[in-house]
TORLUMKOL-80128 format. One record per residue (C-alpha): residue in one letter; x, y, z. Coordinates in steps of 0.5 Angstrom, whole numbers, plus 2048, in hexadecimal, padded with zeros to 3 digits. Layout:
N
{aa:A&u:X&v:Y&w:Z}
...
END
This chain:
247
{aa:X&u:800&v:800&w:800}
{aa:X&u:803&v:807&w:7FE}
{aa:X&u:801&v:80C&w:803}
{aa:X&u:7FD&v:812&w:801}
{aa:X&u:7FE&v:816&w:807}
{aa:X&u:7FA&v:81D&w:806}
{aa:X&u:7FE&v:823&w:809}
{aa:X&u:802&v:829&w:808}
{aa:X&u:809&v:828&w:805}
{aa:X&u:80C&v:82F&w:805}
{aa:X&u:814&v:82D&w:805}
{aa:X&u:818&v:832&w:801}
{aa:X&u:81F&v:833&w:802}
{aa:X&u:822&v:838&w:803}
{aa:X&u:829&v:83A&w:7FF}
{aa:X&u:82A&v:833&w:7FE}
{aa:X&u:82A&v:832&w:806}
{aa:X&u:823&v:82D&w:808}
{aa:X&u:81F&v:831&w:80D}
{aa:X&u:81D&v:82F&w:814}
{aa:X&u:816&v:82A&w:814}
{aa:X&u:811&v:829&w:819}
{aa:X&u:80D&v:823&w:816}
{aa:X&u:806&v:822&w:81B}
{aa:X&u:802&v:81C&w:81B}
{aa:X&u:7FB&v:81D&w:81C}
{aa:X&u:7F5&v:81A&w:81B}
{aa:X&u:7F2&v:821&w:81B}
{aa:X&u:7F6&v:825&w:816}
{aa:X&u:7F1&v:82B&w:814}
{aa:X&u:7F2&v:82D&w:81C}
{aa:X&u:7F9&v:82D&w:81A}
{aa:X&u:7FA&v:830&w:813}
{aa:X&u:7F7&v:837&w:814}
{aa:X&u:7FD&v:838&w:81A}
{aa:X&u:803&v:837&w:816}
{aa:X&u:801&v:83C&w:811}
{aa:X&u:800&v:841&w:816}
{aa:X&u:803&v:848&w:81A}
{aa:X&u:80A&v:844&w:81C}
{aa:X&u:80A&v:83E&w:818}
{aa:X&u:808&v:83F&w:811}
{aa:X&u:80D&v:846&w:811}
{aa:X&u:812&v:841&w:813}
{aa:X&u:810&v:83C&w:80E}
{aa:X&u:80F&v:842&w:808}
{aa:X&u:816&v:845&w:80A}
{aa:X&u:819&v:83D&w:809}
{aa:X&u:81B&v:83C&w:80F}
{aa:X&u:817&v:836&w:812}
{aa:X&u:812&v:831&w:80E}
{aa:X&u:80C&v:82D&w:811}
{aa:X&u:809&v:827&w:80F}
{aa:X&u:802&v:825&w:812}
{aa:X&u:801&v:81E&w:811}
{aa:X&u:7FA&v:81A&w:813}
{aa:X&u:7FC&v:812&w:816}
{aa:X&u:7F5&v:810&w:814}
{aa:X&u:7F8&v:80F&w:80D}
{aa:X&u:7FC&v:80A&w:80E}
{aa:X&u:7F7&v:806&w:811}
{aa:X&u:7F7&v:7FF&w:80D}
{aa:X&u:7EF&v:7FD&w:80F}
{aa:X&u:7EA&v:800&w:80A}
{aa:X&u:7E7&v:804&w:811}
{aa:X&u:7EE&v:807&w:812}
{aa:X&u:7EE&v:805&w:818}
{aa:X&u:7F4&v:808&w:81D}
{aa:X&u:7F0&v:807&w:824}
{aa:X&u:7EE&v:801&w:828}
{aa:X&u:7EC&v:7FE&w:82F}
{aa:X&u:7F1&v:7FE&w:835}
{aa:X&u:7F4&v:7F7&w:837}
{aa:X&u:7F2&v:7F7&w:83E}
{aa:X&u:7EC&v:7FA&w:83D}
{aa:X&u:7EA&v:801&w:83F}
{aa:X&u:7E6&v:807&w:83C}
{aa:X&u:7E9&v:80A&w:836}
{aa:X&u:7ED&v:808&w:82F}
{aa:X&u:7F4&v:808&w:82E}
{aa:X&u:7F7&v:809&w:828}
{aa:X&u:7FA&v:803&w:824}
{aa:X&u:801&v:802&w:823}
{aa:X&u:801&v:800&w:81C}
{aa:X&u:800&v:807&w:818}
{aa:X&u:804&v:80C&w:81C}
{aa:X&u:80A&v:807&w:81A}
{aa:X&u:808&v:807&w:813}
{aa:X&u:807&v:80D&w:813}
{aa:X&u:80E&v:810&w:817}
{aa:X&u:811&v:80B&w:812}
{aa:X&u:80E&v:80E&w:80C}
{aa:X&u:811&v:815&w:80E}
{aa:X&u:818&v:812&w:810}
{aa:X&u:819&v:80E&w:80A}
{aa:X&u:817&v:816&w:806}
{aa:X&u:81A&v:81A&w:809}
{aa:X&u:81F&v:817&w:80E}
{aa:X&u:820&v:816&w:817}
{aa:X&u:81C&v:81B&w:81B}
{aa:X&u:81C&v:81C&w:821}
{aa:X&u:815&v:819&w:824}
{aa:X&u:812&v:81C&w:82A}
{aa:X&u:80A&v:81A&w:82C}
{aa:X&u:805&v:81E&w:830}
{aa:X&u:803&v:81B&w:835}
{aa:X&u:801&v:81C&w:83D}
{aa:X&u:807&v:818&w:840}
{aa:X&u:80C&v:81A&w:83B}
{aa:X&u:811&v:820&w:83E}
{aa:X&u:80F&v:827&w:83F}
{aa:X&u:811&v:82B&w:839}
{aa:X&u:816&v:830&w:83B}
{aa:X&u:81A&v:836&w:837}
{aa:X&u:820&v:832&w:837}
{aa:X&u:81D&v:82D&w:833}
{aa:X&u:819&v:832&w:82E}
{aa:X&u:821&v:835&w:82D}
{aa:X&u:823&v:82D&w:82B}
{aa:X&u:81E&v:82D&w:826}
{aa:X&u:81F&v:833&w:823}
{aa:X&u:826&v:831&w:821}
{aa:X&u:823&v:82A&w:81F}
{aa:X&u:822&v:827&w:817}
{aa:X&u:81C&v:823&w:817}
{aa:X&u:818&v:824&w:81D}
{aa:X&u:811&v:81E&w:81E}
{aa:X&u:80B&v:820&w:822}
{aa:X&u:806&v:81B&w:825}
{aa:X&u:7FF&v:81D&w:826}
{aa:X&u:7FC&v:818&w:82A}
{aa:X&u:7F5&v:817&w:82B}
{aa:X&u:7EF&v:813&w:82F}
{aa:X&u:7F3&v:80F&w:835}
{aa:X&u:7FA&v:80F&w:832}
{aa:X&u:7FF&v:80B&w:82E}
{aa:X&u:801&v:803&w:82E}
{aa:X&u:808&v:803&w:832}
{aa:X&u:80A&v:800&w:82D}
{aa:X&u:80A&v:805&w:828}
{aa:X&u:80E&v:809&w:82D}
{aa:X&u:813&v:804&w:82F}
{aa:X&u:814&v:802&w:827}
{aa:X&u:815&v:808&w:824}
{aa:X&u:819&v:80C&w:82A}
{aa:X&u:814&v:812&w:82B}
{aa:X&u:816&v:817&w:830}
{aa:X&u:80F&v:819&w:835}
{aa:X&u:80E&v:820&w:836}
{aa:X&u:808&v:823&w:838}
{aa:X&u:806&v:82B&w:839}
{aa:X&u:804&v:82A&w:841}
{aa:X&u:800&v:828&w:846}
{aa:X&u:7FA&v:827&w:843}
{aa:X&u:7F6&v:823&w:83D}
{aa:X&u:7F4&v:824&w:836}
{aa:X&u:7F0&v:821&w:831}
{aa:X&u:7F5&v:820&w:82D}
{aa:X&u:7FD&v:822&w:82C}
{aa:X&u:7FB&v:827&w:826}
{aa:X&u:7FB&v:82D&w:82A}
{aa:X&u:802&v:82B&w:82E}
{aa:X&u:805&v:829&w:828}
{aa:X&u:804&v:830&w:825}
{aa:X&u:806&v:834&w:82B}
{aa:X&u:80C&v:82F&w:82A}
{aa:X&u:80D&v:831&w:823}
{aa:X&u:80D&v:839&w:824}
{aa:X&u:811&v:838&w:82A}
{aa:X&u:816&v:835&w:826}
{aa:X&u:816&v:839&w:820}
{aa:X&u:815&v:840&w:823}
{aa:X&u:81C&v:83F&w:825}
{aa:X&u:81F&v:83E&w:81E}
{aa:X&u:823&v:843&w:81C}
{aa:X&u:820&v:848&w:817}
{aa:X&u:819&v:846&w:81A}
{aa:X&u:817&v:84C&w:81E}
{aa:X&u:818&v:853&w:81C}
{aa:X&u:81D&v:854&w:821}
{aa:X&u:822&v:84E&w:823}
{aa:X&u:822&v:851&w:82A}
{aa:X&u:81B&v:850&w:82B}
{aa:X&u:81C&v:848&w:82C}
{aa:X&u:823&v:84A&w:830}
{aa:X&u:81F&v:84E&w:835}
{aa:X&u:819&v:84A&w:836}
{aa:X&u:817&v:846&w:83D}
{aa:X&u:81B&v:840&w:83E}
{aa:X&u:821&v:842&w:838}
{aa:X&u:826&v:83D&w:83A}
{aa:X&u:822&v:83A&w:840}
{aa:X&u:821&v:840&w:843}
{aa:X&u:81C&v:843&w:847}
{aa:X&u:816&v:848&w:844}
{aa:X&u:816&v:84E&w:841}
{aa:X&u:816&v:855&w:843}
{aa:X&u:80F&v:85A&w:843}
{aa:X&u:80F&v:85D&w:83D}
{aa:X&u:80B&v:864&w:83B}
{aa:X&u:809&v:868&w:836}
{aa:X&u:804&v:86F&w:834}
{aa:X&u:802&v:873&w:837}
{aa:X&u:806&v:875&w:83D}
{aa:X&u:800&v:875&w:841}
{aa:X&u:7FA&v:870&w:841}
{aa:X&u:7F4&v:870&w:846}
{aa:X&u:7F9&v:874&w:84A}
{aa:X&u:7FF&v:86F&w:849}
{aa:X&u:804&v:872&w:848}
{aa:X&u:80B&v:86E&w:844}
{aa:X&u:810&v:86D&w:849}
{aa:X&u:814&v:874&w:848}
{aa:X&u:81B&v:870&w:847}
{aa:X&u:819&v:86E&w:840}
{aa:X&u:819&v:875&w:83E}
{aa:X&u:820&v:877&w:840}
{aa:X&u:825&v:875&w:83B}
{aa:X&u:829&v:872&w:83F}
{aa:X&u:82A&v:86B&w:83C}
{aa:X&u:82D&v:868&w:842}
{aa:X&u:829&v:86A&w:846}
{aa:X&u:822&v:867&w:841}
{aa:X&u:827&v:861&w:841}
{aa:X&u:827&v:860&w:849}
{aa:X&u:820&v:862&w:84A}
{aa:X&u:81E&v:85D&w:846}
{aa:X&u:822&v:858&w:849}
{aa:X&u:821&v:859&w:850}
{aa:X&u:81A&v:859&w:84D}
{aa:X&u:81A&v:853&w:84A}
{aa:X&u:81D&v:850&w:851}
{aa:X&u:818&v:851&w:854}
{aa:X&u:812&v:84F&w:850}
{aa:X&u:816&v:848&w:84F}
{aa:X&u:816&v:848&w:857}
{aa:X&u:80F&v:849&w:858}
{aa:X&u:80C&v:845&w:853}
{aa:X&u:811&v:840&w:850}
{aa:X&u:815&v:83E&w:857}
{aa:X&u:818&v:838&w:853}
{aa:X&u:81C&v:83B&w:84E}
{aa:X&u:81E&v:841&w:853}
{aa:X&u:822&v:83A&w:856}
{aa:X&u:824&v:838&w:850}
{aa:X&u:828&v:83E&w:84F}
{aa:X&u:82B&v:83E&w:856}
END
């Protein structure tokens, strides 16, 4: 059976160099497609510096119902998904465009950090597992070596709206991306720091909320310490974990 996978294959090289790919498996992907056309994405994808493709796992189903889910060995509520389409469908992708670094969403996963955003920045081939209904058979985990990630500690539906958080995060941090390269250096958690300073802008006065008088001053100094000891503070108060991991 030759696959016929529906999806968005939008891979230009660049000057002869192949741009980063994030390829995102979805039994759902019209809830994924119009995003990676959007504000940040899709600016990263017309300037050539990111690509994506979106692929429906449904297609490689092999039963003429197409088949991707089944009840749970044990018992219990709720379907899991079979094992045999993801494979086929991950070995379709890697026999097309070459290895990717294959993560899956999914609530028991590790909790998705800037750290790793930064890796994935840097990375080819980037693979992006949408779970659905209970979750996946083990095996297929085991078997093709997914690394488990999750966005928190809370349960969706499904891994689209995770794997698109995952995509922009990453792909934001691609020299290029952003009209300003300093705006990715200067965001909370850069390089696993804490959080970022307030920001403000017009009018000097709102509501009787003044702009802090320093901003104004001209003294680039005295701005930079400002906002440092600023963004201290607010990590302290609100973020104590990462104020410890800076210590």
């Amino acid at each position: 059976m030759t696959p016929n996978p529906r999806g968005v294959y939008l891979v230009r090289p660049i000057f002869g160099v192949q741009v980063p790919l994030f390829s995102i498996l979805t039994l759902f992907p019209d809830a994924v497609e119009p995003y990676l056309g959007a504000s940040i994405l899709g600016i990263a994808r017309e300037k050539g510096l990111a690509d994506y493709l979106c692929v429906d796992f449904r297609d490689f189903a092999r039963d003429r119902h197409r088949t991707v889910d089944d009840r749970p060995f044990g018992g219990g509520p709720g379907m899991v998904l079979r094992p045999e389409p993801i494979a086929a469908c991950v070995e379709w992708l890697e026999r097309e465009h070459g290895p990717f670094r294959k993560l899956a969403l999914c609530p028991a996963g590790k909790p998705f950090r800037q750290p790793l955003a930064e890796e994935l920045s840097k990375t080819e081939r980037v693979l992006l597992l949408c779970g659905r209904y209970e979750g996946y058979d083990q095996r297929l985990l085991d078997e093709l070596a997914f690394e488990t990630v999750s966005l928190g500690d809370y349960v969706l539906s499904g891994g689209e709206l995770g794997a698109m958080a995952i995509t922009e995060a990453a792909v934001r941090l691609i020299p290029g991306v952003l009209g300003d390269d300093r705006s990715a250096n200067e965001d909370s958690f850069h390089g696993g720091g804490g959080l970022d300073h307030p920001h403000y802008t017009r009018p000097r006065v709102w509501r009787e909320r003044a702009v802090p008088r320093v901003l104004f001053s001209g003294n680039h100094e005295s701005i930079r310490e400002w906002r440092a000891e600023r963004a201290q503070e607010r990590t302290i108060e609100r973020r104590p974990d990462l104020a410890d991991n800076e210590n």
